[in-house]
GUVEXDO-376824 format. One record per residue (C-alpha): residue number from 1; y, x, z; residue in three letters. Coordinates in pm, 1 decimal, always signed. Each point is the difference from the previous one (the first is absolute). Example, Ala and Ser with C-alpha at 12.3 -4.5 7.8 and 13.67 -1.06 7.14 Angstrom:
# GUVEXDO-376824
{pt 1 {-450.0 +1230.0 +780.0} 'ALA'};
{pt 2 {+344.0 +137.0 -66.0} 'SER'};
***
This chain:
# GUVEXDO-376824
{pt 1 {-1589.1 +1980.9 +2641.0} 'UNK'};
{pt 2 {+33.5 -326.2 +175.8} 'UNK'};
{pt 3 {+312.5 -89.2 -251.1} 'UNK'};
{pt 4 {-212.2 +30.7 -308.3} 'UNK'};
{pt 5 {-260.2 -298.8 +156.8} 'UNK'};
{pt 6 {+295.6 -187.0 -19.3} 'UNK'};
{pt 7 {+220.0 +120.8 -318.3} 'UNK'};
{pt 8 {-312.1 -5.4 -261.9} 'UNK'};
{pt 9 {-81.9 -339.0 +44.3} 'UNK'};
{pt 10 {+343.7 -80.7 -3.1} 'UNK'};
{pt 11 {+104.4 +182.9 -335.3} 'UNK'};
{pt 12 {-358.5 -189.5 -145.1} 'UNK'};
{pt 13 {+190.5 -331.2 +112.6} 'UNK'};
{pt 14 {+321.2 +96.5 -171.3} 'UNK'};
{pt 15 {-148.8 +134.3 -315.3} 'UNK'};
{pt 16 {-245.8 -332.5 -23.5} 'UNK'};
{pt 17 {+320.1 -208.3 +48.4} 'UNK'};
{pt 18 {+222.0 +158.7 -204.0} 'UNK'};
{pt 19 {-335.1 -23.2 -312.5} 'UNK'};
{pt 20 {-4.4 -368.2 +94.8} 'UNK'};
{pt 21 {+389.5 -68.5 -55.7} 'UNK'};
{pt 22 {-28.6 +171.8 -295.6} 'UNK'};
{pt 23 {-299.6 -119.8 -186.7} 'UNK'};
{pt 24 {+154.2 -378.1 +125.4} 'UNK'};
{pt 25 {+317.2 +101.8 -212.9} 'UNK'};
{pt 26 {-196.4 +133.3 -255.0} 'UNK'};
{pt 27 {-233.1 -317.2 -41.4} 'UNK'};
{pt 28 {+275.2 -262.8 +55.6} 'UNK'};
{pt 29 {+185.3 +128.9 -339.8} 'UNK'};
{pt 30 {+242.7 +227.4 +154.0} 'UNK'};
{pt 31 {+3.4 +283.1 -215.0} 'UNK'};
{pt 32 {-96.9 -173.3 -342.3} 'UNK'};
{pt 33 {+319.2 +61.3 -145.2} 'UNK'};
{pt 34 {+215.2 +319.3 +82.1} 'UNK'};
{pt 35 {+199.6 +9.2 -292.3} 'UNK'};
{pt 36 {+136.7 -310.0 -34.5} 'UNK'};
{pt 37 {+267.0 -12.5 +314.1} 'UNK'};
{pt 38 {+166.7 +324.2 -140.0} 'UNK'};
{pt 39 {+68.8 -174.6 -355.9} 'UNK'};
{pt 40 {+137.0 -326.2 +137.8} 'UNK'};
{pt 41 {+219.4 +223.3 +215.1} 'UNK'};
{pt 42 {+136.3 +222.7 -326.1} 'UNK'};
{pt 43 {+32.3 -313.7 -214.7} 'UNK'};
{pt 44 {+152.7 -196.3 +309.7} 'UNK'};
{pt 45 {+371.4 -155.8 -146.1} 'UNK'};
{pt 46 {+250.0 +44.1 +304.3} 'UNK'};
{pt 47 {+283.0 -101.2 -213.7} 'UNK'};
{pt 48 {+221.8 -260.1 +111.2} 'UNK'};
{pt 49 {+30.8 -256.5 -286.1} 'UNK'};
{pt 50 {+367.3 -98.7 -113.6} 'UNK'};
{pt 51 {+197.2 -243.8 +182.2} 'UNK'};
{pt 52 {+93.0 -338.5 -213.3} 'UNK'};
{pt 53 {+305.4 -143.2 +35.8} 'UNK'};
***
């Protein structure tokens, strides 16, 4: 009994943290644009260009 005086006020801490990290992300522009990484990845040109003599 004594553990949960210490482990609910604990796992409040945690959860209020881990809502504060992500609404930060979420307001600084983090997740605006989840698409767009994945294209510029598939349309990425590794190639390497022709040497010139």
């Amino acid at each position: 009994m004594e553990a949960l005086f210490l482990l609910i006020p604990l796992s409040l801490i945690v959860v209020a943290v881990a809502g504060w990290i992500f609404f930060g992300a979420s307001d600084s522009g983090q997740f605006d644009d989840l698409d767009g990484p994945p294209l510029r990845l598939l349309q990425d040109d590794d190639s390497i260009p022709p040497k010139m003599h």
